[in-house]
Legacy VTK file of the C-alpha trace (Angstrom):
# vtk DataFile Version 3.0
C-alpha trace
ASCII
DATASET POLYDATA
POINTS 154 float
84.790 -107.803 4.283
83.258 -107.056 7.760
85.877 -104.711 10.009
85.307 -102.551 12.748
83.864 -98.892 11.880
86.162 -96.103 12.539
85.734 -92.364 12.511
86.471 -91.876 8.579
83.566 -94.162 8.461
81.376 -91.514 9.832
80.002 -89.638 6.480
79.806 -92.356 4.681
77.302 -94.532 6.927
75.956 -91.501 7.499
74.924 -91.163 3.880
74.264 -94.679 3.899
71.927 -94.594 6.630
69.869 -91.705 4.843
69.434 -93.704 1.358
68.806 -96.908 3.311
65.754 -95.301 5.025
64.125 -93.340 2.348
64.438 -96.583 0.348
62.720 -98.584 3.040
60.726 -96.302 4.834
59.365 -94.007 2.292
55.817 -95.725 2.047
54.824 -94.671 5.762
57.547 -92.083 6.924
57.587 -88.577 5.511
61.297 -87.903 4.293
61.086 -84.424 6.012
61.075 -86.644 9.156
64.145 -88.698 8.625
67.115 -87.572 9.501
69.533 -86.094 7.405
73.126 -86.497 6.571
74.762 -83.673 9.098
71.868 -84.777 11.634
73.588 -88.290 11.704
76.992 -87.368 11.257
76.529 -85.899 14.488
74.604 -88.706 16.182
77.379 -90.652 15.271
80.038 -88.800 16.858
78.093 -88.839 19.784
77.282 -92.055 20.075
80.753 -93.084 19.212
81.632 -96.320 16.870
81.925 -98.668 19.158
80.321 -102.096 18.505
79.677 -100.461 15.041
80.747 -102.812 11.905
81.101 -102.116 8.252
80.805 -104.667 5.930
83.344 -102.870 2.831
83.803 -103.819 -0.924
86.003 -102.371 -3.413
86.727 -99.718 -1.065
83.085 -98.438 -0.264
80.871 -99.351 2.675
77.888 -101.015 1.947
76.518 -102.133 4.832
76.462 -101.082 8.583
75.415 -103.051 11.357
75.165 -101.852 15.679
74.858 -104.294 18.626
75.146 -103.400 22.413
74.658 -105.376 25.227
71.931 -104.142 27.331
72.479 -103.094 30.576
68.895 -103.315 31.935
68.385 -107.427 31.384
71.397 -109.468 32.216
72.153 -112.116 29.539
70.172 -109.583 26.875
71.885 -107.947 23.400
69.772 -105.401 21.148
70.857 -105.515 17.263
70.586 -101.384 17.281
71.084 -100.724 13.511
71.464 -103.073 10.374
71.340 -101.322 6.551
72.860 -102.359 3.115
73.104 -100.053 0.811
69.637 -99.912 -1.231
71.487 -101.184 -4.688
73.354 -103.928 -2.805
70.198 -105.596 -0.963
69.821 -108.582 -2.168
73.448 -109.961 -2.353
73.627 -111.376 0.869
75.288 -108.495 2.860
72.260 -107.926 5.322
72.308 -111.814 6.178
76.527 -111.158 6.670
76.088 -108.291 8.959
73.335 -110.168 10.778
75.294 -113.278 11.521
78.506 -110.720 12.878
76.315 -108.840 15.443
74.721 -111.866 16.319
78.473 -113.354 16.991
79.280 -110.011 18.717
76.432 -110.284 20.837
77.191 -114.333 21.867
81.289 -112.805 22.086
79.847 -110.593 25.210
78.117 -113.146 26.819
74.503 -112.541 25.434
72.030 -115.725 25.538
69.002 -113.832 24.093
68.784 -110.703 21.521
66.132 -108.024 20.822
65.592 -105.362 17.709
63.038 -103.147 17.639
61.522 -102.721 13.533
58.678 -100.520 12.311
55.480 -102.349 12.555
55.023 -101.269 8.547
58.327 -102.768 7.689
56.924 -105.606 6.171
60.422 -105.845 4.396
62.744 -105.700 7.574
59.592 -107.882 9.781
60.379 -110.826 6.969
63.961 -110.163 7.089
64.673 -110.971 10.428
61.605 -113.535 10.682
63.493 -115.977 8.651
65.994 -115.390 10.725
64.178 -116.841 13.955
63.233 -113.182 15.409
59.647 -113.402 16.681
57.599 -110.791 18.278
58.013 -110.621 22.110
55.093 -108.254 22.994
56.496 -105.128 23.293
55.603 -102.016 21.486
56.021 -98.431 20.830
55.916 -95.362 18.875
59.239 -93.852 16.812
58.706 -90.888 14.993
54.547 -91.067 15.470
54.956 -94.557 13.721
53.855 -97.840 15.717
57.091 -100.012 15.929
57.257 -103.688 17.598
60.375 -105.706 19.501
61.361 -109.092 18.553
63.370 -111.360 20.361
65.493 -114.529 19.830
68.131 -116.923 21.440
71.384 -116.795 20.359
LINES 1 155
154 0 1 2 3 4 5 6 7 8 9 10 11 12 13 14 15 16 17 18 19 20 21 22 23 24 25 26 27 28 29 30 31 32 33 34 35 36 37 38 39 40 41 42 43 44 45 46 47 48 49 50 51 52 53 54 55 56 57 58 59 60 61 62 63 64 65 66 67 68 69 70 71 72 73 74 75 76 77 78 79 80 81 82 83 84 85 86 87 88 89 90 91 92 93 94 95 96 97 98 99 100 101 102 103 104 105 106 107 108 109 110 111 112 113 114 115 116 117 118 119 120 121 122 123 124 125 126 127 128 129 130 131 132 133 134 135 136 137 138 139 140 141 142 143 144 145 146 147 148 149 150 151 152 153
């Protein structure tokens, strides 16, 4: 089930989000540069929940997914944050959560919708490739690692 996150949510995506990226991101980001579990705690209750989803079964969270309408490009939604728990990838949940924030994002009005990924993410790059992303041109660094936007219609 996909619901809306709420603030008892917190520590768990938070400890979601921290296996989910030494899973993924081990092979060219030094764990002692990811955050940790307090570190995101915190970013979450800064950030706040909102246009944060959960997708939940059997009472645990096993997925997380962010959207936000941008503010600088009218018409223009950026999927912030999508991670399944490492043992449940595979089962469909990442395609689930992708499909919501797209919705969410088409909900507010959005015709077109960016995501920045990791240029070594060769996982995430073919996730959201089959999912019509394509590169857009832009680029940057995160954490001294090269990272690339893709864009699609929605």
């Amino acid at each position: 089930m996909i619901r809306a996150a709420t603030p008892q949510d917190i520590r768990p995506c938070a400890e979601l989000l921290v296996r989910a990226w030494r899973h993924a991101y081990v092979d060219f980001l030094a764990v002692e540069a990811m955050p940790g579990v307090q570190e995101r705690v915190e970013r979450l209750h800064e950030r706040g929940l909102e246009d944060t989803y959960v997708f939940e079964h059997d009472g645990r969270i096993a997925g997380v997914v962010r959207v936000q309408a941008l503010t600088d490009e009218a018409g223009v939604g950026e999927l912030q944050t999508l991670y399944v728990e490492p043992a449940a990838q595979g089962a469909g949940i990442g395609g689930r959560l992708h499909e919501h924030a797209l919705d969410v994002l088409r909900g507010a009005g959005c015709r077109e919708a960016v995501l920045w990924v990791w240029s070594p993410n060769g996982q995430g790059r073919d996730f959201y490739a089959s999912r019509g992303w394509r590169p857009d041109g832009g680029s940057g660094t995160w954490l001294d690692t090269p990272a690339i936007r893709l864009r699609r219609g929605l």
